[in-house]
Backbone as numpy.savetxt, mean C-alpha at the origin, in Angstrom:
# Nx Ny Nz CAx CAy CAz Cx Cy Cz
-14.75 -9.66 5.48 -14.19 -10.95 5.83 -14.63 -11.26 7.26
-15.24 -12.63 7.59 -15.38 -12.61 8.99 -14.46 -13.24 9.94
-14.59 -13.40 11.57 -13.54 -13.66 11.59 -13.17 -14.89 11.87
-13.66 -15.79 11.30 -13.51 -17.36 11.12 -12.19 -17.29 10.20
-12.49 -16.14 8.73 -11.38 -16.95 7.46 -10.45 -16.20 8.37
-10.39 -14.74 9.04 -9.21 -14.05 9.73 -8.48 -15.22 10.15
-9.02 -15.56 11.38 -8.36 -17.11 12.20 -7.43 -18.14 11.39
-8.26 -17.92 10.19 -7.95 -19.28 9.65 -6.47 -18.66 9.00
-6.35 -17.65 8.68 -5.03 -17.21 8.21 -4.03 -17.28 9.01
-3.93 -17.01 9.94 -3.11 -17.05 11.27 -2.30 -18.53 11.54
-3.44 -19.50 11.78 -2.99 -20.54 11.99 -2.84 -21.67 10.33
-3.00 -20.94 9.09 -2.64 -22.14 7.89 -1.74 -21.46 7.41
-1.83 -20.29 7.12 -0.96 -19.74 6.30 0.35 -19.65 7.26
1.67 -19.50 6.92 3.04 -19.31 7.27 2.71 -17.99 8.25
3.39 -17.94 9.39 3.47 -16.78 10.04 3.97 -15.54 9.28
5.42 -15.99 8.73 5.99 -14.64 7.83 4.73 -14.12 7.05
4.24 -14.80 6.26 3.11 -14.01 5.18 2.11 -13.58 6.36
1.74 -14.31 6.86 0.42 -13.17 7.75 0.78 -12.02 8.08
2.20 -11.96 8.81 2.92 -10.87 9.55 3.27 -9.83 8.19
3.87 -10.43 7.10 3.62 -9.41 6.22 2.59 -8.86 5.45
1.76 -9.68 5.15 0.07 -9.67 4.45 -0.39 -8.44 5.69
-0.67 -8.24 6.62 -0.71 -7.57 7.78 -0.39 -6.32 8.08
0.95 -6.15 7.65 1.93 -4.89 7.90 1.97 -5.01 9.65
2.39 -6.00 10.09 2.88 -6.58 10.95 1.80 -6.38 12.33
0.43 -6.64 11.56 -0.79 -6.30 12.47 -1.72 -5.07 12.46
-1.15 -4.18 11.38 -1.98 -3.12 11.28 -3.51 -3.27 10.34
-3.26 -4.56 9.54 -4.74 -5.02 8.99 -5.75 -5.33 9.76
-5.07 -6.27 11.05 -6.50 -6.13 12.17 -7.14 -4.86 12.06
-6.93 -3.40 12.47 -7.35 -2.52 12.43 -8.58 -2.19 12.66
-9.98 -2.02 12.77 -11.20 -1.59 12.53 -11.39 -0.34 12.56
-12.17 0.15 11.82 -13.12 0.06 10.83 -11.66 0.55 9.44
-11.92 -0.17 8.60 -11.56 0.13 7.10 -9.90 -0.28 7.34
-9.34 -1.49 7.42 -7.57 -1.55 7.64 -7.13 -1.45 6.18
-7.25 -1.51 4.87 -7.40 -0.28 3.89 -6.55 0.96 4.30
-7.48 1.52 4.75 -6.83 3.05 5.28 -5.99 3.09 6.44
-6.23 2.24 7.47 -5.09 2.15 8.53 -3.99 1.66 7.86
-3.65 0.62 6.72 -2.44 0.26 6.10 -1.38 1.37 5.37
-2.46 2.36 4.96 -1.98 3.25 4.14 -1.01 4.43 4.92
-2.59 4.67 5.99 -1.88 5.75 7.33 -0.40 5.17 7.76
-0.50 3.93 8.30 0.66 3.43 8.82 2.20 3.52 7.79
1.64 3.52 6.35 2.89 3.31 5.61 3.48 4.77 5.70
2.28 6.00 5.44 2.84 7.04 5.19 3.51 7.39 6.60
3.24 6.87 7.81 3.88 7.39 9.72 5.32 6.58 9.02
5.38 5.54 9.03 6.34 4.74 8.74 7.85 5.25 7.40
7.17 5.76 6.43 7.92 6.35 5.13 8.24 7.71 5.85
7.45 8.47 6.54 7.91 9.85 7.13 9.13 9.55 7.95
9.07 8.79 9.05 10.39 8.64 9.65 11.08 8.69 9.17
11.25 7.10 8.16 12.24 6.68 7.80 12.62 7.45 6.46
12.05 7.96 6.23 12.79 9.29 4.87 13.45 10.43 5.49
13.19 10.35 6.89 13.94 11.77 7.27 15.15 11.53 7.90
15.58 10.43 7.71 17.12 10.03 7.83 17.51 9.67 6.56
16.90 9.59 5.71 17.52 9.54 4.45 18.36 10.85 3.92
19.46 11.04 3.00 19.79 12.18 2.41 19.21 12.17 1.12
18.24 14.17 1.20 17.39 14.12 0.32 17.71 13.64 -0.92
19.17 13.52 -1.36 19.08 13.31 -2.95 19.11 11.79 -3.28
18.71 10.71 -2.25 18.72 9.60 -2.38 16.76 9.18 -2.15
16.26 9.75 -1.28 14.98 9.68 -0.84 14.10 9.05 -2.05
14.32 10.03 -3.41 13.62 9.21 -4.82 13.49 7.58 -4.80
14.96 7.66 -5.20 15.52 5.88 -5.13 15.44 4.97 -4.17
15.31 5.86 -2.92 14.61 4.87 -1.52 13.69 4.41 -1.73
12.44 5.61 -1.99 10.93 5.16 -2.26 11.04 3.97 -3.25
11.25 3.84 -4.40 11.12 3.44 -5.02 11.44 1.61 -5.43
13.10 1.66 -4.60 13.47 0.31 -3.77 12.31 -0.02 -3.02
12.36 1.00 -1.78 11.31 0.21 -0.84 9.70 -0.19 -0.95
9.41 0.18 -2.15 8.10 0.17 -2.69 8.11 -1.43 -3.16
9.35 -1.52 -4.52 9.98 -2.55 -4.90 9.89 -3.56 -3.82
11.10 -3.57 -2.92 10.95 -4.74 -1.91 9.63 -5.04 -1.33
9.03 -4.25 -1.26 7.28 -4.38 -0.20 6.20 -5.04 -1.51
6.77 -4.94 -2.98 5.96 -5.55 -3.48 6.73 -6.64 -4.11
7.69 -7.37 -3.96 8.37 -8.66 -4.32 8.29 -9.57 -2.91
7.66 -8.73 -1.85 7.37 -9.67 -0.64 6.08 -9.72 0.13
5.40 -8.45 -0.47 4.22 -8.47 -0.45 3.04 -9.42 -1.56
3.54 -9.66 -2.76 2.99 -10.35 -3.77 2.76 -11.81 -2.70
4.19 -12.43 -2.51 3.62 -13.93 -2.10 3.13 -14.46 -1.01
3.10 -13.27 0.12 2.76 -12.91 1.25 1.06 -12.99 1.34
0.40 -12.23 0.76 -0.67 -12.01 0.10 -1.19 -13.09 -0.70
-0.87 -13.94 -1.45 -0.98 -14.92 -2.09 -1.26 -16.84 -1.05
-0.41 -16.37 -0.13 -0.41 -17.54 0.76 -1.28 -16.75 1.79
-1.90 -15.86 2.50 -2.74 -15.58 3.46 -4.06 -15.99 2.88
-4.21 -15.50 1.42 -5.37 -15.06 0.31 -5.81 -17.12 0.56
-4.97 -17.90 -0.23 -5.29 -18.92 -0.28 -5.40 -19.81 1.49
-4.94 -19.40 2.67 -5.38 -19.86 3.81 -6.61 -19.73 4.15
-7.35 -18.35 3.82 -8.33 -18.02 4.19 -9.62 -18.11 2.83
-9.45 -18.74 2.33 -9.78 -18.83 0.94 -11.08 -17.86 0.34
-10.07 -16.50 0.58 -10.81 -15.83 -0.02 -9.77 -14.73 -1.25
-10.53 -13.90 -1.78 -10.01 -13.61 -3.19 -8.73 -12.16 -2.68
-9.25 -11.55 -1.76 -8.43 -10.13 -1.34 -9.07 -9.60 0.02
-8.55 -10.82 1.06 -9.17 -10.38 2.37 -9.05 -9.04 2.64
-9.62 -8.82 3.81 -9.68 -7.31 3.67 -8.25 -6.68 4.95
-8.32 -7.79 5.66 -7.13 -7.77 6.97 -5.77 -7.91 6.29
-5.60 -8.21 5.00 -4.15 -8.10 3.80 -4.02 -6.67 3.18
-3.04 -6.00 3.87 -2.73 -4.43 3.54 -1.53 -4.05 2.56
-0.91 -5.21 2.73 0.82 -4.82 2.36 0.40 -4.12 0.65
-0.62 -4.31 -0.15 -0.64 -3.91 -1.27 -1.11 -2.53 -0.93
-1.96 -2.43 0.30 -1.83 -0.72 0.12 -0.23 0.16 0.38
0.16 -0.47 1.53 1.71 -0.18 1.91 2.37 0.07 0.31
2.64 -1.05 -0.28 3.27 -0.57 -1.69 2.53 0.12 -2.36
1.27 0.39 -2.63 0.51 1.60 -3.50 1.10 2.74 -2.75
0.71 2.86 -1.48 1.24 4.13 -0.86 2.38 4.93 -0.86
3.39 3.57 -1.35 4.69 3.99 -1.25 5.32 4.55 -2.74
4.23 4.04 -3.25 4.26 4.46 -4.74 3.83 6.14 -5.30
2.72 6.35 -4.46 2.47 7.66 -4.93 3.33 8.72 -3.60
4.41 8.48 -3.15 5.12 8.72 -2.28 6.43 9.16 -2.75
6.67 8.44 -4.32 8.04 8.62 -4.98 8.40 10.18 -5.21
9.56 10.71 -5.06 10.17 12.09 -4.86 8.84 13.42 -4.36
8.46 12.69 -3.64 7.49 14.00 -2.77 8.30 14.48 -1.97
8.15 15.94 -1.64 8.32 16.42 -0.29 8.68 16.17 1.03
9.51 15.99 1.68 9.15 15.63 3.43 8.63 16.55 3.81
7.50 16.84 3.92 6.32 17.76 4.13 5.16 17.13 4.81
4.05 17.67 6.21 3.08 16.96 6.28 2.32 17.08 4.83
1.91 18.51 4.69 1.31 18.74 3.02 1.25 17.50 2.08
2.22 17.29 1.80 2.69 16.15 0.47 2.25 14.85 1.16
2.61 15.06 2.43 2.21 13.14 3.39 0.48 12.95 3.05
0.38 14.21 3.40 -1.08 13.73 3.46 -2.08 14.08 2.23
-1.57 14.82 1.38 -1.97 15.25 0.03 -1.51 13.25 -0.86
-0.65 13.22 -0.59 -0.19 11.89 -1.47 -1.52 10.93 -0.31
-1.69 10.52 0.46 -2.36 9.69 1.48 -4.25 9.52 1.38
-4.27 11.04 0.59 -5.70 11.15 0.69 -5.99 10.61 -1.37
-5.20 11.55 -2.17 -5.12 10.63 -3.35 -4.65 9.02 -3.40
-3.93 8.49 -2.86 -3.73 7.11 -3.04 -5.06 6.25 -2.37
-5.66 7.28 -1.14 -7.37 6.27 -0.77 -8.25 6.02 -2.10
-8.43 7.89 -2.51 -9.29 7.97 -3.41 -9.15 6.85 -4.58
-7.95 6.97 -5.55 -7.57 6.25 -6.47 -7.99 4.69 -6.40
-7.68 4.26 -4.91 -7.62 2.69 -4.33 -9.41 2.65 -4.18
-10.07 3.17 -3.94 -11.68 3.23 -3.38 -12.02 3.44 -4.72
-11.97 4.50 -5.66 -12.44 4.50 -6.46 -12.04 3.38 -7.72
-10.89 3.45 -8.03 -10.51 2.20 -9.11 -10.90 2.58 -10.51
-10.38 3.67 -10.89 -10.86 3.89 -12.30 -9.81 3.39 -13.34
-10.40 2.95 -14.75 -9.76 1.92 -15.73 -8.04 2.38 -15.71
-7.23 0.90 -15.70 -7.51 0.02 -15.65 -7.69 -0.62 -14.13
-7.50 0.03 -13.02 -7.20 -0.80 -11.96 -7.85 -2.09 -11.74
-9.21 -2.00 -11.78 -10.65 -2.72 -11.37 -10.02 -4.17 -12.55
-9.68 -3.66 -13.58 -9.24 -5.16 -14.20 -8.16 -5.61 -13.48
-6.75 -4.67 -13.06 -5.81 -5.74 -12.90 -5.77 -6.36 -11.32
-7.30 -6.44 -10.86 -7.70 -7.12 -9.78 -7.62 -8.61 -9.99
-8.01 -8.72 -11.26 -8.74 -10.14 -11.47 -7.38 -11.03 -12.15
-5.66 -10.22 -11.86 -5.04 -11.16 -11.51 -4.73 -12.08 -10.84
-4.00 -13.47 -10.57 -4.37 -14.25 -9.86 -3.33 -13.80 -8.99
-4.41 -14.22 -7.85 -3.93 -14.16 -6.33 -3.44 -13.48 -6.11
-2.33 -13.29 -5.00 -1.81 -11.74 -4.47 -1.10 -10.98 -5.41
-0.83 -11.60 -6.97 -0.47 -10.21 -7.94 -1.48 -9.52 -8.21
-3.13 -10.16 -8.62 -3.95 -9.25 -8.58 -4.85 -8.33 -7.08
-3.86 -9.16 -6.03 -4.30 -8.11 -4.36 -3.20 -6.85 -4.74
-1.87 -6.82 -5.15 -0.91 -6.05 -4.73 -1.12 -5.04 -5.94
-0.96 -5.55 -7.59 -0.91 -4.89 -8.59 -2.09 -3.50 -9.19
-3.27 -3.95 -8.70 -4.30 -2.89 -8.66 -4.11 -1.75 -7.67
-3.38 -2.04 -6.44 -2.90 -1.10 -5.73 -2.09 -0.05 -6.23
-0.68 -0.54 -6.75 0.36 -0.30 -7.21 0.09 0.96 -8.43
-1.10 0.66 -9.22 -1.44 1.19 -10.05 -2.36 2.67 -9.61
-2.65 2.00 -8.29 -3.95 3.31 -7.78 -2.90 4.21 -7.33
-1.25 4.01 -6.67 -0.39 4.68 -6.36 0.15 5.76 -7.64
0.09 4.46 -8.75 0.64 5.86 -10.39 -0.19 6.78 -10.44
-1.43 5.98 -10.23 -2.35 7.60 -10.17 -2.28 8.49 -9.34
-2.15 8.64 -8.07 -2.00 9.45 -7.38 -0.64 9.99 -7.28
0.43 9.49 -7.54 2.12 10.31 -7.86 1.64 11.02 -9.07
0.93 10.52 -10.12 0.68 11.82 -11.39 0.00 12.92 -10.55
-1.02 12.84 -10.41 -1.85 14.02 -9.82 -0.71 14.80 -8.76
-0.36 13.70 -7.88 0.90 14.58 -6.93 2.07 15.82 -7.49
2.30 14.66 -8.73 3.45 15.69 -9.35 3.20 16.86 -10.03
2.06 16.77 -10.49 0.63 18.17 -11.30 0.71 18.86 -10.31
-0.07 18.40 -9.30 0.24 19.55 -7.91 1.67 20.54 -7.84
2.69 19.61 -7.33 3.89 20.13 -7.14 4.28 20.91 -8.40
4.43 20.79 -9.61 4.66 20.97 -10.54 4.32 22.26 -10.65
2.74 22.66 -10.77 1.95 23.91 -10.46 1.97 24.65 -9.72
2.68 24.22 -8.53 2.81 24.78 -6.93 1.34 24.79 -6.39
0.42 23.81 -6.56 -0.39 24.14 -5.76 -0.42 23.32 -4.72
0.81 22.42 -4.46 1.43 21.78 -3.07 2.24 23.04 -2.27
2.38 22.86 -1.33 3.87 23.99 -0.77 3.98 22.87 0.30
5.11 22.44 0.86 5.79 22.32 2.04 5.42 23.36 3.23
């Protein structure tokens, strides 16, 4: 994306959606805000899970995944159409909810942070069936929903891990 349509998001689209399309500026980012969105969700989910009590942490993730993608969808949708392009690349919040997705009942562990962090890239970079189709939903359901999906993949593989013990804390 260059940074003409960037600009142009800023000033057409609603502040709230940029600021959330964004993850409140971490899409600027360079090189790859992709992966800075993701990094940031998992710094961000580490905190804030470690004030959680563990036997609620599941149902946290899973809300907060929820909320980040019922506000990330239209967020994404109104940046997408300011800048009129299909899945700018400076719009993260769908990695934030993928991330937060393959994040569900893991560990508070670096292990698991970054074992879940490096599968949810792969999954998201690579895009194997179906993700790559449910791109070509419209507008920010198909920015957020292909994410979301690259996250199931990587919580399966996560939970294989754990499951097997070849995660440890």
């Amino acid at each position: 994306m260059n940074q003409d349509s960037e600009s142009v998001s800023s000033s057409s689209a609603p502040s709230w959606a940029t600021l959330v399309a964004t993850f409140f500026g971490v899409g600027r980012l360079k090189p790859g805000p992709g992966t800075w969105g993701s990094l940031a969700a998992v710094i961000v989910w580490a905190l804030l899970s470690s004030q959680i009590p563990p036997s609620y942490r599941a149902a946290a993730t899973v809300v907060a995944a929820a909320v980040v993608t019922i506000i990330g969808i239209p967020a994404a949708t109104r940046v997408a159409r300011a800048t009129g392009g299909k899945d700018p690349q400076f719009v993260v919040i769908d990695e934030v909810a993928g991330q937060l997705v393959a994040l569900i009942a893991v560990p508070l562990a670096w292990k698991s942070f970054l074992a879940g962090f490096i599968l949810f890239r792969t999954f998201d970079i690579w895009k194997p069936f179906p993700i790559r189709r449910l791109e070509r939903l419209p507008e920010g359901t198909g920015i957020v929903v292909d994410d979301l999906a690259a996250g199931l993949y990587a919580l399966a593989i996560m939970h294989l891990l754990l499951h097997f013990g070849l995660l440890k804390g």
